[in-house]
N, C-alpha and C positions, 0 to 999 in steps of 0.2 A: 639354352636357346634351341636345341637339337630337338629336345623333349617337347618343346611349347610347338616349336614349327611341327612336329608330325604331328602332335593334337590336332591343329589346327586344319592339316591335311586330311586327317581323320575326319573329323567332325564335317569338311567339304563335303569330304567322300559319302558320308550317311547323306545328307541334305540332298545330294544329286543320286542317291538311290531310293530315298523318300518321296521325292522329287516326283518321281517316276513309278511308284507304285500305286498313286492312284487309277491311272491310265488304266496299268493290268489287271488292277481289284475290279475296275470299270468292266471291263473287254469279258469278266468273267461271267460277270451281274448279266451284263447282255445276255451273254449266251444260256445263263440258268433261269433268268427269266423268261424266255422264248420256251425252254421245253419244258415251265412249269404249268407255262399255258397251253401249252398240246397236250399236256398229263391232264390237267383239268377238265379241257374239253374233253377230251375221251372219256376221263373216270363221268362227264356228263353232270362235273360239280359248278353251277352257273355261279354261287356266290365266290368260289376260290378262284372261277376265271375272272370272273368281273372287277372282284377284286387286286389285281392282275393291271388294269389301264387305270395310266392316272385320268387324273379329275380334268378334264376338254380333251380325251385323249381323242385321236381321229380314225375312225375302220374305214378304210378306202375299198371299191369293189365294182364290179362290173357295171351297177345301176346308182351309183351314187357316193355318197356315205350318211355314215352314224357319227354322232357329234355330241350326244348328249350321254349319260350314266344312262337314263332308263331305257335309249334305244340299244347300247349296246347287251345291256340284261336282256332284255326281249329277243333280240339276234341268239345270246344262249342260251335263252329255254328254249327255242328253234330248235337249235344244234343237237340241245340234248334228247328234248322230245321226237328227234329223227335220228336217235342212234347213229350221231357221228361220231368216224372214228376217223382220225390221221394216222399215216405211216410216213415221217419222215428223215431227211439227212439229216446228222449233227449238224446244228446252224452252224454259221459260219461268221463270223465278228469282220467283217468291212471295216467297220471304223470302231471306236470304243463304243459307241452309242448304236450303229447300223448293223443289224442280224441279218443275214437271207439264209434260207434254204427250200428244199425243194422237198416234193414227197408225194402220195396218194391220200385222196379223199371220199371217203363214203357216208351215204347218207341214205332213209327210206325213199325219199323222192326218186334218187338214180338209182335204187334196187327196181321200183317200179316201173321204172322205164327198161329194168332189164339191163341197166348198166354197174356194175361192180366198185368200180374206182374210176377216179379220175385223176389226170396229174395235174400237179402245180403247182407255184410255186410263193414265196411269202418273202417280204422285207417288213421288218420293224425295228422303231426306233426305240429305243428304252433309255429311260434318263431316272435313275436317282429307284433303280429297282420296278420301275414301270413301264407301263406301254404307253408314249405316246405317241404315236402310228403306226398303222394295224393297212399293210396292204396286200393282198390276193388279189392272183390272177390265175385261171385254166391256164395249161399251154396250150398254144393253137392247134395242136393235133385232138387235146382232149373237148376243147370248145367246140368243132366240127364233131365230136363226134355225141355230145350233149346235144348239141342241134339238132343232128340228124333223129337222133329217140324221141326228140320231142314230134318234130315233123313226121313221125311215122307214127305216133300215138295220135295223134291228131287227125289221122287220117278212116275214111272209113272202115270199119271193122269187116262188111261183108266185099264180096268181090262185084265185077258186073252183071252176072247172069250165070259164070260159069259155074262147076263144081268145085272148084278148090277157092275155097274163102279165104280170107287172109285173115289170122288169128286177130281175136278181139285181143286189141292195147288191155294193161291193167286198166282198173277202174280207177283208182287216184290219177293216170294219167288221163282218162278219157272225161272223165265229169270232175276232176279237179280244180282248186280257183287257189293263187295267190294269194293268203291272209297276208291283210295290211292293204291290198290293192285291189283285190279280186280281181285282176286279170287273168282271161280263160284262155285254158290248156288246149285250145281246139286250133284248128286248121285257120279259123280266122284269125288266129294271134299270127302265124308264122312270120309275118312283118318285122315281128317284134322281139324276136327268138333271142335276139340277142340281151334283150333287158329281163325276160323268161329267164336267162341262161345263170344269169346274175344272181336273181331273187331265186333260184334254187340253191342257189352255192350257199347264201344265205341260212339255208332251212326252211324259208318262208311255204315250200310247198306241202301243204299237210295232207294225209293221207284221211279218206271220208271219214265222220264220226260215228261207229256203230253202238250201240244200244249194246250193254252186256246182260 
């Protein structure tokens, strides 16, 4: 009777350590899936990223979101054709399924405006080895200061009359347009700086086509 009752004790004890090991197999998945997908972006690999969100997965972002497979592939040949790159924290597992972390993001758009990096920061959800939402945002020091680049490119390149001109903006900022929207990089956007701000985070802002 000594022997059957510890079995039995036994076999409980697996069952509630089993129990429980999917949770942490979970909590794992999350967190190697998030930096498979910052690896991909960077290596600039669109099918390993894409591959990456499940099937309705949702990209949440400044101007909207993505909802379908082909918008989110579109989104990384963006990324990739503007040489983004992320520098981020170890995510961080919220919940078994909720990743956040934080980091720097570059792209040719804010190299053109003279800008390096920006921070910010990321929550997604992964279920079952996937992405099903995908959300970014700037932090509000880096948003003020993507504003401020665009609003100064936007701005006349010569001065009033005087001798000291104010440097001509790059040329992607200055006659640049928004693929997907064509909305223009100019002084009469600045309204709108904020949806600007968005769709560059994106990649959407392409630098002019040159003739090789």
């Amino acid at each position: 009777m000594r022997r059957l009752a510890g079995t039995v004790t036994a076999v409980l004890l697996l069952g509630v350590v089993l129990q429980g090991a999917p949770a942490s197999a979970q909590t794992a998945s999350a967190v190697s899936v998030a930096q498979a997908l910052i690896a991909a972006e960077n290596a600039h690999d669109v099918p390993a990223a894409v591959a990456l969100f499940a099937p309705g997965a949702i990209v949440v972002h400044a101007t909207g979101q993505l909802v379908t497979t082909a918008e989110i592939t579109a989104w990384q040949r963006e990324l990739a054709a503007g040489n983004f790159r992320a520098d981020i924290s170890t995510p961080v597992a919220v919940t078994p399924e909720v990743v956040t972390f934080t980091g720097t993001v570059s792209l040719d758009s804010f190299r053109s405006l003279g800008i390096s990096s920006l921070a910010a920061r990321w929550d997604l959800t992964v279920q079952l080895g996937k992405v099903t939402t995908f959300t970014f945002a700037f932090t509000p020091e880096a948003t003020a200061r993507l504003l401020a680049a665009i609003a100064g490119a936007g701005a006349p390149a010569g001065g009033s009359g005087g001798s000291s001109a104010t440097p001509a903006a790059p040329a992607a900022a200055r006659t640049g347009t928004l693929a997907l929207t064509g909305a223009d990089l100019t002084a009469a956007a600045v309204g709108a700086l904020a949806v600007v701000a968005g769709l560059l985070l994106l990649g959407l802002a392409r630098r002019p086509t040159h003739s090789r």
